[in-house]
C-alpha atoms as one frame of an Amber mdcrd trajectory, in Angstrom:
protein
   0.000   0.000   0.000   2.834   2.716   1.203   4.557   2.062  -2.786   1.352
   2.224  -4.581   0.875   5.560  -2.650   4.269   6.835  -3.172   3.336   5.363
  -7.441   0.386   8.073  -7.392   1.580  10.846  -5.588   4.886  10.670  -7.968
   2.841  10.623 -11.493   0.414  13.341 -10.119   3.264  15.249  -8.723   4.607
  15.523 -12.656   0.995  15.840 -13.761   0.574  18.654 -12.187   4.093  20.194
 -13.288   2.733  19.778 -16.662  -0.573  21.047 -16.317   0.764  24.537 -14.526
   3.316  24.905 -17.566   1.323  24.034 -20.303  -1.036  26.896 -18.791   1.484
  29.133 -18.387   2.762  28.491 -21.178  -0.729  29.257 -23.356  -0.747  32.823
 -21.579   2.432  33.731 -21.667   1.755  32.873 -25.983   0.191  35.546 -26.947
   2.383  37.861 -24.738   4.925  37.788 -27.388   3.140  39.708 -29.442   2.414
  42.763 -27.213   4.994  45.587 -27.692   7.702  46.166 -24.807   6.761  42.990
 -23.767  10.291  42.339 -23.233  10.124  44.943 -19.991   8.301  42.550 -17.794
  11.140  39.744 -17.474  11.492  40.500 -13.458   7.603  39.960 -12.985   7.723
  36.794 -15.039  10.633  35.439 -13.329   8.818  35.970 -10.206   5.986  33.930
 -11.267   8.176  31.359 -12.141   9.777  31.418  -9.329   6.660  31.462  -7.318
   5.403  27.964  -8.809   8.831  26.184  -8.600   8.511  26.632  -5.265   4.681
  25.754  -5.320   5.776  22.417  -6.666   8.365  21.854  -4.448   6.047  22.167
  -1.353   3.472  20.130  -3.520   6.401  17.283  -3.644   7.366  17.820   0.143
   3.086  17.551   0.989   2.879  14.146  -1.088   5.985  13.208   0.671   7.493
  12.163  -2.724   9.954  14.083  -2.138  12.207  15.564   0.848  15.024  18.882
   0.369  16.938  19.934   2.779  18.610  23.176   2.567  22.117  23.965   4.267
  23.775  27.256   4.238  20.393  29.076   2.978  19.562  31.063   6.400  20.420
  34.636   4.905  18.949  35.451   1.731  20.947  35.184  -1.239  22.437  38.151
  -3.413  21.362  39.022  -6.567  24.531  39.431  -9.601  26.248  36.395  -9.192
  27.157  33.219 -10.981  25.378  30.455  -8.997  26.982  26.928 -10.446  25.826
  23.665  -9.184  26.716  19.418 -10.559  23.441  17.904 -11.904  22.397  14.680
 -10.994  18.480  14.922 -11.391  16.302  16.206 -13.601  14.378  18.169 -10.992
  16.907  19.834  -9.049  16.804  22.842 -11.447  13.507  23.561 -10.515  14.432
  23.410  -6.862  17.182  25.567  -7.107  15.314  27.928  -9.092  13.364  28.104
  -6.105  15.327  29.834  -3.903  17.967  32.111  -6.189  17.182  35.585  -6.170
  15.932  37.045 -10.081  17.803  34.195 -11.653  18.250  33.294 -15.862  18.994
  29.979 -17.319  20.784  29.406 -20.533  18.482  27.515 -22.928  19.032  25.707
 -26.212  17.340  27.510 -29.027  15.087  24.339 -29.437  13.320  24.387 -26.190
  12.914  28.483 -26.792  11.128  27.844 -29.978   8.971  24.781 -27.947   5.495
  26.224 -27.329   5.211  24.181 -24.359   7.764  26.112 -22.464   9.072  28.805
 -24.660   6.742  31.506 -24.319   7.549  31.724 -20.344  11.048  31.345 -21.198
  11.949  34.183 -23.182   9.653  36.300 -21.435  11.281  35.991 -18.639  14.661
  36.716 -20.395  16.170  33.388 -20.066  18.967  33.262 -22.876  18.923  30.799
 -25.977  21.669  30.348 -28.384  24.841  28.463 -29.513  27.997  28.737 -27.305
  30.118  31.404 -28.029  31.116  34.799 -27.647  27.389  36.599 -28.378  26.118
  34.288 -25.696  28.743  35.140 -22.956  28.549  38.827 -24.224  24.556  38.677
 -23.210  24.494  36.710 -20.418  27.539  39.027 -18.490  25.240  42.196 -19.216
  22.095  40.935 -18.011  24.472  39.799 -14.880  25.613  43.046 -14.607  22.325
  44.719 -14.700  21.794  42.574 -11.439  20.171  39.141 -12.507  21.329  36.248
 -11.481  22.891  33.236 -13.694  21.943  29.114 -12.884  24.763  26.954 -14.755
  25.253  23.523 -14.445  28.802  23.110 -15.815  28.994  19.477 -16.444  26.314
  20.681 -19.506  24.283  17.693 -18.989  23.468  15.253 -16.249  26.232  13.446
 -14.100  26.350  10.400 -15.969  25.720   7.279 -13.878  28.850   5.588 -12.068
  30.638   8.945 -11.921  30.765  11.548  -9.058  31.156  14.354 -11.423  31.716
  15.127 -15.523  34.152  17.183 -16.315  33.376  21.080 -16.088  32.724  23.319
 -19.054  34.752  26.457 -18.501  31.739  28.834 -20.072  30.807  30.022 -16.723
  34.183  31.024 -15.924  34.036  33.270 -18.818  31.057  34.463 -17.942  31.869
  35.223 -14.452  35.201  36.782 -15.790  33.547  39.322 -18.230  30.543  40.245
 -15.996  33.258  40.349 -12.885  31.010  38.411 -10.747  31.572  36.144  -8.059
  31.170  32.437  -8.489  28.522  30.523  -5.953  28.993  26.739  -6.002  26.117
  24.386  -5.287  26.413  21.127  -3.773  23.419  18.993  -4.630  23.013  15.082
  -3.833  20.634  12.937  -4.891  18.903   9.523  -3.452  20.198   6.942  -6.467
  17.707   6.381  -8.653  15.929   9.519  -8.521  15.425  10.895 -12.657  19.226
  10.591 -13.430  20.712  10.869 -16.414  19.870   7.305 -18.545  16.400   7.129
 -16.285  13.920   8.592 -17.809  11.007  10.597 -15.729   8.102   8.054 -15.792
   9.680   5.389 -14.574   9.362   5.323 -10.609  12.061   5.630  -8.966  13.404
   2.525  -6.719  13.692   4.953  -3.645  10.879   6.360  -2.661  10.112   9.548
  -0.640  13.495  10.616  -2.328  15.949  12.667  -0.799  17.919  16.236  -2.115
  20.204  17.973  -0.477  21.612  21.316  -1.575  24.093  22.803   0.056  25.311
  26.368  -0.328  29.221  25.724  -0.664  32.151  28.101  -1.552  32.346  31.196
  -3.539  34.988  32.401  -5.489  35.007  36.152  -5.883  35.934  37.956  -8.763
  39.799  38.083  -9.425  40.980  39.541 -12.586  44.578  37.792 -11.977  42.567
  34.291 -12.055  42.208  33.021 -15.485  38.617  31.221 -16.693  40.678  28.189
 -17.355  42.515  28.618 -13.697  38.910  28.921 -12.114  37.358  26.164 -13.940
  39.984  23.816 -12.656  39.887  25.034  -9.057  35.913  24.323  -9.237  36.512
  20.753 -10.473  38.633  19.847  -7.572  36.719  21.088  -5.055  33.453  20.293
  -6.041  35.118  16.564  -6.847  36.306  16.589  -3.415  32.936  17.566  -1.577
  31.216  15.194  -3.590  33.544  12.049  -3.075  33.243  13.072   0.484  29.668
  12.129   0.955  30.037   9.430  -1.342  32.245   7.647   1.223
């Protein structure tokens, strides 16, 4: 009885994930088309905001799902470059949750998906290939105050691994914007949407467990090289996570 519970709650947990963004999604449409419409990116990323962490108390009330928070006490600054490894699907959303006016990075698919582009870009989340434009966009709107989510690793942690190597485009970022780097710690009960599992299957484990931990920051150095920074991440971030792997 408890794991045909658990089956339920899970599946309507995502139902209603989908349900809320397909919504949001259908108003946010014909948005687009009003003029300045660009202007109202801070309201919209409150919204989102606001049912991330709707869902996330939805998931804690079903009991599909527990997060514990360490380090969060004091609110968190807005203009940084908040960085976290990625081993579920969901823990986006979470974080998303808490950081204060945040962007993502999108791929210019998803933007142009009408099932979550419309909220997307009108809440200025960026979309585009890797390169110079998209670090030259993403440092202003971080210097205009937003903040940046990044996973590095650019994909999830692939199974058997503590951590994939690091992507150095957030050191760049953080370098041209001269913004301080905020590291995430996040652990994950096994099993719980990794990368290889896809989202309807039930997990093995459940309630799951999350824990995100507000770890160190590196503040802006303009004798530290991108390259220098990326590798200093990668070791400690390897460290922590072997740590609690143990």
């Amino acid at each position: 009885m408890r794991r045909a519970y658990f089956a339920v709650a899970y599946y309507a947990s995502w139902g209603v994930f989908a349900g809320v963004s397909l919504l949001l999604n259908l108003v946010c449409l014909p948005l687009l088309l009003c003029p300045r419409c660009e202007t109202g990116g801070a309201r919209m990323r409150r919204v989102i905001r606001w049912l991330f962490d709707f869902w996330l108390g939805w998931m804690h009330a079903t009991g599909v799902v527990r997060v514990e928070w360490r380090g969060f006490e004091a609110p968190l600054a807005p203009g940084a470059v908040f960085i976290a490894n990625h081993p579920t699907l969901v823990d986006a959303t979470f974080i998303l949750a808490r950081l204060p006016d945040a962007i993502c990075i999108f791929k210019p698919v998803l933007l142009r998906n009408p099932a979550v582009g419309p909220a997307a870009i009108l809440a200025g989340y960026v979309g585009g290939v890797p390169g110079v434009d998209l670090v030259r966009e993403v440092s202003a709107k971080i210097g205009a105050g937003q903040s940046l989510l990044i996973f590095p690793e650019g994909t999830r942690t692939e199974a058997g691994r503590v951590l994939n190597p690091l992507r150095p485009g957030f050191a760049l970022i953080a370098s041209r914007a001269q913004a301080p780097v905020q590291l995430l710690c996040v652990r994950s009960s096994g099993g719980f949407v990794p990368r290889g599992r896809a989202w309807w299957r039930l997990p093995p484990v459940l309630p799951a467990t999350v824990e995100i931990t507000l770890d160190r920051r590196w503040e802006y150095d303009s004798a530290r090289s991108p390259t220098v920074l990326t590798e200093e991440v990668e070791r400690h971030l390897h460290a922590r996570l072997s740590e609690s792997a143990q």
